[in-house]
Phi, psi and omega in degrees: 000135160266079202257190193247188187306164178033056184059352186254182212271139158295118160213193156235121198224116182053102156041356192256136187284225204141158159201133234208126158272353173300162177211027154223155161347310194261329153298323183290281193313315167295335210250309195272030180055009204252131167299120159276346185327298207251014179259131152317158182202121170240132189259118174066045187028043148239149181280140168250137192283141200297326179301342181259343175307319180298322199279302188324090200286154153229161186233160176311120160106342188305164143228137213249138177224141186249112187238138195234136165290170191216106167297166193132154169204000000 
């Protein structure tokens, strides 16, 4: 694994770089402050089902996008 110092992982969320000691999904998310209630979740641009987020490993380089719906018309 190629993690940056003192372990924790490089990654990217909505385009933004990050650096995250977690090390499955729903940690990675929780650590990054974001409500999962109302969210969508893509690792590499494939969707992780919200029950698998916990199941879900992340790795150095990944990338994660949090997409919400947004009221309004």
């Amino acid at each position: 694994m190629n993690s940056t110092a003192h372990n924790r992982l490089a990654i990217v969320v909505n385009g933004r770089r990050a650096h995250i000691a977690a090390q499955d999904l729903a940690a990675t998310l929780e650590q990054l402050g974001y409500d999962l209630s109302w969210a969508a979740v893509a690792l590499n641009e494939e969707i992780v089902r919200r029950e698998d987020l916990a199941s879900t490993p992340v790795t150095d380089g990944d990338r994660i996008e949090v997409l919400s719906p947004m009221s309004g018309g």
